[in-house]
N, C-alpha and C positions, 0 to 999 in steps of 0.2 A: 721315604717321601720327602722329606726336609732337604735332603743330599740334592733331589732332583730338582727342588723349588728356589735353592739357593744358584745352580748352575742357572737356571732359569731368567733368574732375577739379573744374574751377571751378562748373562748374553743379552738381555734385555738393553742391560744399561750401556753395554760395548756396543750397539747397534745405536743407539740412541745418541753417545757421543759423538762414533764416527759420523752420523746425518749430520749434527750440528758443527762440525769441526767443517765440512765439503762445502753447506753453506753461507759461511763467512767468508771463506775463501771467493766464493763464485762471487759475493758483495765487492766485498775487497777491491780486485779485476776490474770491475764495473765500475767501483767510483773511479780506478787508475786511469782507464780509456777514458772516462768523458772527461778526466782530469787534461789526459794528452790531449785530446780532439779538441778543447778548447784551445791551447797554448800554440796548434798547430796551425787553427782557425785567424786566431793574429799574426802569426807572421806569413799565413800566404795574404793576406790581406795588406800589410805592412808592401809587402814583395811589388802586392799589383799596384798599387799605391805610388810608388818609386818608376813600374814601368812606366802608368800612363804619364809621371811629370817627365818622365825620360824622354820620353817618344814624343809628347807633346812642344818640346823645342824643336825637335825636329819636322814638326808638322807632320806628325804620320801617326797611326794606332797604335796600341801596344796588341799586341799576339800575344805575348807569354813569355816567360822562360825559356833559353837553349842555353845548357850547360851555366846555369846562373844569371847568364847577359839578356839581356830586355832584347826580344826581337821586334822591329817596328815596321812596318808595313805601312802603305796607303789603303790596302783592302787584306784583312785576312781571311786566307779559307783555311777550312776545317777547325 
């Protein structure tokens, strides 16, 4: 009876670590991404920032990005 209480105890506690090991992990991930998604959040900000002073000597809007270069338009679609 001891023999099977002691397996018992062990499976217990292998099950118990693994949960606790997968959930730090999943943490971890989580603070990582909102970590990127902030850093990513300033520099497309920074980006449009640059397009519209770009476009704006030109006298036209900014549309966005092609291949890095500010596209500037007088009307953008889509």
């Amino acid at each position: 009876m001891s023999g099977l209480g002691i397996m018992v105890l062990t499976l217990l506690l292998l099950v118990f670590m693994v949960t606790s090991h997968q959930d730090s992990g999943e943490k971890q991930a989580t603070r990582r991404n909102a970590v990127n998604i902030g850093w990513r959040r300033s520099i497309i900000r920074r980006t449009t920032e640059e397009c519209h002073e770009y476009c704006e000597d030109q006298n036209k809007n900014c549309c966005g990005l092609t291949d890095g270069e500010p596209r500037c338009a007088g009307m953008c679609l889509g």
